[in-house]
SEVEX-703301 format. One record per residue (C-alpha): residue number from 1; x negated, y, z; residue in three letters. Coordinates in steps of 0.05 Angstrom, whole numbers, plus 32768, in hexadecimal, padded with zeros to 4 digits. Example, Ala and Ser with C-alpha at 12.3 -4.5 7.8 and 13.67 -1.06 7.14 Angstrom:
2
> marlum | c1 | c2 | c3 | vexmi
> 1 | 7F0A | 7FA6 | 809C | ALA
> 2 | 7EEF | 7FEB | 808F | SER
***
This chain:
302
> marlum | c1 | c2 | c3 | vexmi
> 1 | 8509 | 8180 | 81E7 | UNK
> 2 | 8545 | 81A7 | 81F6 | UNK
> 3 | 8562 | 81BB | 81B3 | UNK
> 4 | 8547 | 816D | 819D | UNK
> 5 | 8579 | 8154 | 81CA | UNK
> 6 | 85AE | 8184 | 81C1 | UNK
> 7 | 85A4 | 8183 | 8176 | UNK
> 8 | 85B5 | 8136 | 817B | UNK
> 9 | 85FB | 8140 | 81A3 | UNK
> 10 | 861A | 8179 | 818D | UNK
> 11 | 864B | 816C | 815C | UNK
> 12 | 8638 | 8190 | 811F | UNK
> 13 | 8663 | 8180 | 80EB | UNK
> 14 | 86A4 | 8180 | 8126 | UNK
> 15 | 8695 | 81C8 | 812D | UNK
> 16 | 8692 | 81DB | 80EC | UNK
> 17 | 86D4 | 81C7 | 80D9 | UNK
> 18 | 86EE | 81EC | 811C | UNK
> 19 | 86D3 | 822C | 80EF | UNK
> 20 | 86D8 | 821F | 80AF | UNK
> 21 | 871B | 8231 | 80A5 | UNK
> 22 | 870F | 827D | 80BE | UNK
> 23 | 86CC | 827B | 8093 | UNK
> 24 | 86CF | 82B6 | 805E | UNK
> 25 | 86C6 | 82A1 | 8021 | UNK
> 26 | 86A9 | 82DA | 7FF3 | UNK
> 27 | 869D | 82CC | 7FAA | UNK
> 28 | 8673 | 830E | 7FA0 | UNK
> 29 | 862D | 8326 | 7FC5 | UNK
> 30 | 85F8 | 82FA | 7FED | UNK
> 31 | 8611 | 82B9 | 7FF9 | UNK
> 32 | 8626 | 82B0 | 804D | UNK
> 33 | 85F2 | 8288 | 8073 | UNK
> 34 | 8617 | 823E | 8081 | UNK
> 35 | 8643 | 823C | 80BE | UNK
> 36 | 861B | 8209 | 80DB | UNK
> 37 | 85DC | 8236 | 80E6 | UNK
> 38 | 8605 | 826A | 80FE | UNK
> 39 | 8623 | 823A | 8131 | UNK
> 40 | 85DB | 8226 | 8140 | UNK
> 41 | 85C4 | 8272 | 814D | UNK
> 42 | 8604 | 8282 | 816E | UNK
> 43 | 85EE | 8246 | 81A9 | UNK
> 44 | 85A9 | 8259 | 81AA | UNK
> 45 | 85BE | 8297 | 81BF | UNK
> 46 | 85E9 | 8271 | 81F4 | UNK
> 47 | 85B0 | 824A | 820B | UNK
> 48 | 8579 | 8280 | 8211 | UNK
> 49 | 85A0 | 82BF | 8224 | UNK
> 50 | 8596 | 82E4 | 81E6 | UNK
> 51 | 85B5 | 8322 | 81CA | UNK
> 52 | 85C5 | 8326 | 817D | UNK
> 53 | 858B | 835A | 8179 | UNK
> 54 | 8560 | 832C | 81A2 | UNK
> 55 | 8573 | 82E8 | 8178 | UNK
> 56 | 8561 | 830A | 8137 | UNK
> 57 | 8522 | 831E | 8156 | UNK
> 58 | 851B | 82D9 | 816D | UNK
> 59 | 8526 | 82BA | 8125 | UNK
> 60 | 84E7 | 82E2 | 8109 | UNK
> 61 | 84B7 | 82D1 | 8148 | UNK
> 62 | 84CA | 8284 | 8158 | UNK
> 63 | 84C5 | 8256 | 811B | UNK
> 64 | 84EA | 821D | 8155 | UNK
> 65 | 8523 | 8240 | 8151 | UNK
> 66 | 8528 | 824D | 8107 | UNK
> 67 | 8526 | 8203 | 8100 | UNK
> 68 | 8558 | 81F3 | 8129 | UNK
> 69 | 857F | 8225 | 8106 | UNK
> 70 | 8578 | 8200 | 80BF | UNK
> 71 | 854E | 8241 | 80AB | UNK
> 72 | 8500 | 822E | 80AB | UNK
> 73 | 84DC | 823F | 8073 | UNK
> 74 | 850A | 827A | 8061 | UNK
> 75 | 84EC | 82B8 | 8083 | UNK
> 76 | 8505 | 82DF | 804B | UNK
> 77 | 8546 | 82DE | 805E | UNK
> 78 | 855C | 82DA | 80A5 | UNK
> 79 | 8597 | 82EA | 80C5 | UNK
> 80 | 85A0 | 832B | 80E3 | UNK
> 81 | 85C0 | 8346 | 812B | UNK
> 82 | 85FA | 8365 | 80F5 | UNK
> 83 | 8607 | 831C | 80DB | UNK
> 84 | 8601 | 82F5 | 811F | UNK
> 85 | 862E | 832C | 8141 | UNK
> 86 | 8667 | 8321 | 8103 | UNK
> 87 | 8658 | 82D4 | 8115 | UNK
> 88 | 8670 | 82E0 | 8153 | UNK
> 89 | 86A9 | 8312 | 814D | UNK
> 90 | 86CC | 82D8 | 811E | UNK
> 91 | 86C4 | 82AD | 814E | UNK
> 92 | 86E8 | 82DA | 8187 | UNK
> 93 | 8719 | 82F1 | 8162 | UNK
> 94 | 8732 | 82A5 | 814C | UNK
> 95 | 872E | 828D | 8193 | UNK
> 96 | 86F5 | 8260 | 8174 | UNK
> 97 | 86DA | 824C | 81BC | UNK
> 98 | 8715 | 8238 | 81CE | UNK
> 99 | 871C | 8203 | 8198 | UNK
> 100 | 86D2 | 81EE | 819A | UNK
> 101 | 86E0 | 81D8 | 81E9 | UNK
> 102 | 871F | 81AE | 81CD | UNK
> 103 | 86FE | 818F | 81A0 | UNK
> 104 | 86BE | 816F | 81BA | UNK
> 105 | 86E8 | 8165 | 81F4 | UNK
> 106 | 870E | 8138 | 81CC | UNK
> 107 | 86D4 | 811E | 81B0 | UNK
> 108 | 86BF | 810A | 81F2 | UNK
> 109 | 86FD | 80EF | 8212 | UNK
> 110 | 86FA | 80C0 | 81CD | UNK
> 111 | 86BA | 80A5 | 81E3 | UNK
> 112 | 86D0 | 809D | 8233 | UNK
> 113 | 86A7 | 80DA | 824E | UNK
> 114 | 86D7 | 80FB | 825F | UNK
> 115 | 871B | 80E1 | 8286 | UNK
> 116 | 875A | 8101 | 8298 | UNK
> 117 | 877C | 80E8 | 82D5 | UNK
> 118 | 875F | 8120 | 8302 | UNK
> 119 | 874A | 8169 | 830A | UNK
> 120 | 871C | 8193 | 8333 | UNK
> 121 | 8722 | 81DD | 832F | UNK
> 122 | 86F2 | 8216 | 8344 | UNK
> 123 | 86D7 | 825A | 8337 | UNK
> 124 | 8699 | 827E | 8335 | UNK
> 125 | 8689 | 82CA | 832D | UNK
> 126 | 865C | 82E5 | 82F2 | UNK
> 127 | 8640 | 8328 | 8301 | UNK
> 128 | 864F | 8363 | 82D6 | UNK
> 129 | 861D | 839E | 82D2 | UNK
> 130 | 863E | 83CF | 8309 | UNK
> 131 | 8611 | 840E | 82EB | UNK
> 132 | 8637 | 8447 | 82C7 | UNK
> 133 | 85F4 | 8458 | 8299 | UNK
> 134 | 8618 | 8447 | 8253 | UNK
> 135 | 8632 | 846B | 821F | UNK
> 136 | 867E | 846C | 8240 | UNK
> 137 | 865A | 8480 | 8287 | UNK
> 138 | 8686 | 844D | 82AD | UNK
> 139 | 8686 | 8404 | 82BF | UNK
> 140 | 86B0 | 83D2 | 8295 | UNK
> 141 | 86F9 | 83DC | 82A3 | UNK
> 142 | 8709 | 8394 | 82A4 | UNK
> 143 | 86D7 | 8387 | 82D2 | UNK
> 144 | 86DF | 838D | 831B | UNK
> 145 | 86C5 | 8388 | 8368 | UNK
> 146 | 86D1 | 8350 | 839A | UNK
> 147 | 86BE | 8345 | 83D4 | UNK
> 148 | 869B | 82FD | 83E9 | UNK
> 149 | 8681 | 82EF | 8431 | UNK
> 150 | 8663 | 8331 | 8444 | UNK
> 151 | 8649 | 8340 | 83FD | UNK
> 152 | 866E | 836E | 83C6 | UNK
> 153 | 866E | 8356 | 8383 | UNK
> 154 | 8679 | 8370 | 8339 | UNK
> 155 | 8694 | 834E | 82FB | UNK
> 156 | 86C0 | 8311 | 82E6 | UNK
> 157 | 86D0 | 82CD | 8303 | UNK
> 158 | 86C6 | 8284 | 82D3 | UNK
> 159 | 86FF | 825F | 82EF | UNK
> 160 | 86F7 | 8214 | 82D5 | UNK
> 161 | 871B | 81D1 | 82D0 | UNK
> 162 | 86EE | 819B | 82D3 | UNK
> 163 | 86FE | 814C | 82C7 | UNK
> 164 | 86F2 | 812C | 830C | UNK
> 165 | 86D4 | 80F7 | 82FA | UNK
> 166 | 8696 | 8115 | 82CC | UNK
> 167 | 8699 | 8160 | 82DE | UNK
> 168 | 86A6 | 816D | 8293 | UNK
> 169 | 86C1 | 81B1 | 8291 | UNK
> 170 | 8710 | 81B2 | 8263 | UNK
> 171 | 872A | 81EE | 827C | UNK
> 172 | 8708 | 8234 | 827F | UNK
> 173 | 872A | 8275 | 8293 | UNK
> 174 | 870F | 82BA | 829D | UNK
> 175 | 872A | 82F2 | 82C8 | UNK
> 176 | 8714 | 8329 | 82F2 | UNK
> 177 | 86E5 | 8322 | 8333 | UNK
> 178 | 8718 | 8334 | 835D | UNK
> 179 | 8754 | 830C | 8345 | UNK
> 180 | 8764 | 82CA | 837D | UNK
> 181 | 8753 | 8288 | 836A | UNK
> 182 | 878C | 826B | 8377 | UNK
> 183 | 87B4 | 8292 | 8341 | UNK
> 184 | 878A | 826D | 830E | UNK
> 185 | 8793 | 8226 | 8328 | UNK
> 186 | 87D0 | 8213 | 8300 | UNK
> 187 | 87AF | 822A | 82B7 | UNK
> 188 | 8772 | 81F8 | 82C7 | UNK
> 189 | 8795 | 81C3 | 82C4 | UNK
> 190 | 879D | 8199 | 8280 | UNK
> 191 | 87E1 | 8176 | 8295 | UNK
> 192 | 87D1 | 8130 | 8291 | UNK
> 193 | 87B7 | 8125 | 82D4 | UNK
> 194 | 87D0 | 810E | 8311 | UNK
> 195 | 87A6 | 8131 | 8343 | UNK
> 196 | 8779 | 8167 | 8352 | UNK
> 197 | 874C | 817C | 837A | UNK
> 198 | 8732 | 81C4 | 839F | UNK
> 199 | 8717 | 81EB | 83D0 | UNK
> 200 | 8738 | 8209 | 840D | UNK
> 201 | 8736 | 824A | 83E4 | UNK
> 202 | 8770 | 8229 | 83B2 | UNK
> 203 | 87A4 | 8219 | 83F6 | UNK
> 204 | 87EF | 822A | 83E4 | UNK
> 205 | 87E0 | 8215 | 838C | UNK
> 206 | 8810 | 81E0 | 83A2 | UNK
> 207 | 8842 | 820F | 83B3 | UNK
> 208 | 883E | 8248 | 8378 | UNK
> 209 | 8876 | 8251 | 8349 | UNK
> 210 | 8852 | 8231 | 830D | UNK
> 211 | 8836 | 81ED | 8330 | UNK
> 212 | 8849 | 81B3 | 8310 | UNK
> 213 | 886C | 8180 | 833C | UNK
> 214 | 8851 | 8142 | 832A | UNK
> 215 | 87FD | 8160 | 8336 | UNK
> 216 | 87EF | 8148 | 837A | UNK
> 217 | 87BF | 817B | 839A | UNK
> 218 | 877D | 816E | 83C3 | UNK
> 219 | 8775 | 81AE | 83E1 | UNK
> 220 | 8735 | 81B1 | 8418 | UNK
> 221 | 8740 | 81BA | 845E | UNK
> 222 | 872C | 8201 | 8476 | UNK
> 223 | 86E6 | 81FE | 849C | UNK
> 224 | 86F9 | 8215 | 84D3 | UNK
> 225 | 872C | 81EB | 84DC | UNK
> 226 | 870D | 81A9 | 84C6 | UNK
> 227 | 86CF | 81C4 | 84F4 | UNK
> 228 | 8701 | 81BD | 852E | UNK
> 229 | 8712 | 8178 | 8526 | UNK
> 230 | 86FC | 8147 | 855E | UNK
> 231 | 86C8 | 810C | 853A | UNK
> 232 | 86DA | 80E0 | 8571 | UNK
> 233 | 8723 | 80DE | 8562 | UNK
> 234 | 8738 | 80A9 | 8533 | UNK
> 235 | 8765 | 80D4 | 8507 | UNK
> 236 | 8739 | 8110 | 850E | UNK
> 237 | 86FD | 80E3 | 84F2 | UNK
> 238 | 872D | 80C7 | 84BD | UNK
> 239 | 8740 | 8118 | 84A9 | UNK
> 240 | 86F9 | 811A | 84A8 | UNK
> 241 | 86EA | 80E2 | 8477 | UNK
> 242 | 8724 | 80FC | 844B | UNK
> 243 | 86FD | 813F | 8441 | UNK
> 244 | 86BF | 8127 | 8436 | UNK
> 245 | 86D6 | 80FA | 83FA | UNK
> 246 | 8700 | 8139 | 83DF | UNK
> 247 | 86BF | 8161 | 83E2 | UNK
> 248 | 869E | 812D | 83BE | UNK
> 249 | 86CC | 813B | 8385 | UNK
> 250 | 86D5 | 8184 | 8388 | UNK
> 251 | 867D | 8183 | 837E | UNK
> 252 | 867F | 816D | 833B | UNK
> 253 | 86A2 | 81AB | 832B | UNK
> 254 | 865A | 81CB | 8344 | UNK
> 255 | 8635 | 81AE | 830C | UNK
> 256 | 8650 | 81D5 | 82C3 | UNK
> 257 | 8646 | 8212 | 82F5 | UNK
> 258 | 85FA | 8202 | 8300 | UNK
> 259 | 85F0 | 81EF | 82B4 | UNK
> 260 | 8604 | 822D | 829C | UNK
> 261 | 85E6 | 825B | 82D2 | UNK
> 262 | 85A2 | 8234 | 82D9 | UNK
> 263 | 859B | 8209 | 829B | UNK
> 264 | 85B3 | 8242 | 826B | UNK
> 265 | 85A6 | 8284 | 8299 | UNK
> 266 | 85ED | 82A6 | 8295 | UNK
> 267 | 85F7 | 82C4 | 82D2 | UNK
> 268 | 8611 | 8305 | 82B8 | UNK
> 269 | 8642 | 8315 | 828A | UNK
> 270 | 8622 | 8332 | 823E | UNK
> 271 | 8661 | 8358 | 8222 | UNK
> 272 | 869C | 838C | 823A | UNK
> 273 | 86DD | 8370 | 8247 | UNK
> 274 | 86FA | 8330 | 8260 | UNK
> 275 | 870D | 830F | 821A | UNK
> 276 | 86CA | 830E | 8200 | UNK
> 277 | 86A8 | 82F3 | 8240 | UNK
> 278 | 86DA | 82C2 | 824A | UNK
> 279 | 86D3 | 82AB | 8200 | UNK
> 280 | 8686 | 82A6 | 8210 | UNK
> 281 | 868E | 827A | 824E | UNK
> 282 | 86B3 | 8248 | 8222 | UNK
> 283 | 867E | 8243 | 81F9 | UNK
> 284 | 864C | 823E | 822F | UNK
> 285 | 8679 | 8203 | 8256 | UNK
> 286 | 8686 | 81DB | 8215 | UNK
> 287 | 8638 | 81DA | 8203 | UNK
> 288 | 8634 | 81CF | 8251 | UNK
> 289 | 865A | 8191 | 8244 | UNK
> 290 | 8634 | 816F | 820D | UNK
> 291 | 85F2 | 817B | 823C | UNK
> 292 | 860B | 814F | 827B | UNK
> 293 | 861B | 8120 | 824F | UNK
> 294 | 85EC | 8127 | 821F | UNK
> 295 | 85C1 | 80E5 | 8233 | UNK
> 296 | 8600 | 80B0 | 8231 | UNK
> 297 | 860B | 80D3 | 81EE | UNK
> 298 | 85C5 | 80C7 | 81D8 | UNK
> 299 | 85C7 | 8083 | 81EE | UNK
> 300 | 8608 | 8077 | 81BC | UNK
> 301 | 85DB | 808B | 8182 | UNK
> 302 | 85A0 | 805B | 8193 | UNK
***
C-alpha cells in the first residue's frame, strides 16, 4: 500500500528532467538502465534503509520491489550495488537533492500545499557510529560530540525550514552535532516570508549579523522563565496564551522529523562526511513531503 500510494504522487517524469541533463549518454556497451528506475531504487533505498549491497540483494529476493522499479520479469539483468552506488555518486556530485526539493516544492506551492508567508525552524541530531573498528581505525572526522540534557551524543544535526502552515520541509541544512542552532537560523529561511517561528534554543537570530530586517521573529520564552509567570495575572496569562499559540506553530516543524525517523527508519547517518549525509536528508525530506501530503494529492487525481 505504501509504494501504491507513493507511486501515484511522486512526480516521475519532474524528476527525470531534474537528471537528465547530467545523464551519460554512452553510444558503446550495455545500454544504462532508464533514469526513472534508478530514481525508483535510489527511494526504495530511502524508504527501507537499504545499503547498495543490500538493495541489489533485495532486487533478486522481492519481486514487489522489482515492480516498482519498472524491472519485473527481467531477472536476467538486474542492477548491481556497482550501478546503484554510480547512481548515486551522480547525483551528489550535481547537488541533485538539492534540485529535486526545489522542484516538487514548486510543484506543490502551484497546487496551494505549500504557502510562503511564514517559517518555523528546528534541528534534530542523527547519530553517527562513535566506534573506531573500520578500516581508517577512527570515527568520522566531520562528525562530532554534543552534549544534550545529561546525555553525550555523536554525529550530525538536520537543521530544517518548514512552511508554517503545512510543516512541508523547503530548507534542509547539515552540520556537525556540536555546531549551535542558532548559527543555522538565517540559511532556513527562503526569503519570502514575513515571520518565523522557534524555540527558546534560537534567542538572539534576531540579532546576528546576517538576519534580515524585515523577518519578524517568534522566538519561545525560556521555561523557566515562562514557568515563573503568575496564571492569575492578566498579562502573565496573556504571555501565556502568546506561547502556547507560538508552540502550536513551532510543532509542525515535529512532523518531517517523525516521518523520516519512524515512517522511513533513519535515525543514523549511512555515509562518512557531512556532504553526503546532508545530500541524503534532502532526499529523505523532499519524499517526506510528498507523503504528508500525499492524500490531498490523491484526491486531485480522483
Amino acid at each position: 500500500e505504501f509504494l501504491e500510494q507513493m507511486n501515484k504522487v511522486v512526480p516521475w517524469d519532474v524528476l527525470v528532467g531534474v537528471v537528465e541533463p547530467h545523464w551519460p549518454k554512452s553510444k558503446t556497451g550495455r545500454p544504462p538502465f532508464a533514469i526513472e528506475t534508478m530514481l525508483r531504487i535510489h527511494y526504495l533505498q530511502q524508504w527501507f534503509g537499504l545499503s547498495d549491497p543490500a538493495m541489489e540483494e533485495a532486487l533478486h529476493d522481492m519481486p514487489v520491489y522489482r515492480e516498482f522499479a519498472k524491472l519485473d520479469g527481467v531477472l536476467d539483468r538486474l542492477p548491481d550495488e556497482s550501478t546503484i552506488l554510480r547512481f548515486r555518486h551522480l547525483l551528489e556530485k550535481h547537488d541533485l537533492a538539492t534540485d529535486m526539493l526545489r522542484v516538487v516544492n514548486d510543484l506543490l506551492a502551484y497546487k496551494g500545499l505549500l504557502l510562503k508567508s511564514g517559517t518555523a525552524v528546528d534541528a534534530t541530531l542523527i547519530s553517527a557510529p562513535s566506534s573506531t573498528k573500520n578500516a581508517e581505525g577512527k570515527r568520522d572526522p566531520e562528525m562530532h560530540q554534543t552534549k544534550k540534557g545529561n546525555q553525550w551524543y555523536f554525529g550530525m544535526k538536520a537543521h530544517i525550514g518548514v512552511d508554517a502552515d503545512s510543516g512541508l520541509v523547503h530548507s534542509v541544512e547539515g552540520t556537525a552535532a556540536n555546531v549551535n542552532d542558532v548559527t543555522q537560523a538565517h540559511k532556513l529561511l527562503h526569503g519570502q516570508e514575513t515571520d518565523a517561528f522557534a524555540d527558546a534554543g534560537y534567542r538572539g537570530a534576531k540579532k546576528r549579523p546576517e538576519a534580515k530586517g524585515d523577518v519578524n521573529w517568534h522566538v519561545a520564552m525560556r521555561p523557566g522563565k515562562r514557568k515563573a509567570l503568575d496564571l492569575t495575572d492578566p498579562l502573565d496569562a496573556l504571555t501565556d496564551q502568546v506561547e502556547q499559540i507560538k508552540a502550536s506553530i513551532r510543532a509542525k516543524v515535529e512532523h518531517p522529523f517523525r516521518v523520516i525517523k519512524k515512517q522511513f527508519g533513519h535515525v543514523k547517518v549511512r555515509y562518512r562526511g557531512l556532504d553526503k549525509n546532508t545530500a541524503q536528508l534532502k532526499t529523505l525530506f523532499m519524499l517526506s513531503n510528498l507523503w504528508m501530503v500525499r492524500g490531498k494529492l490523491m484526491a486531485g487525481m480522483a
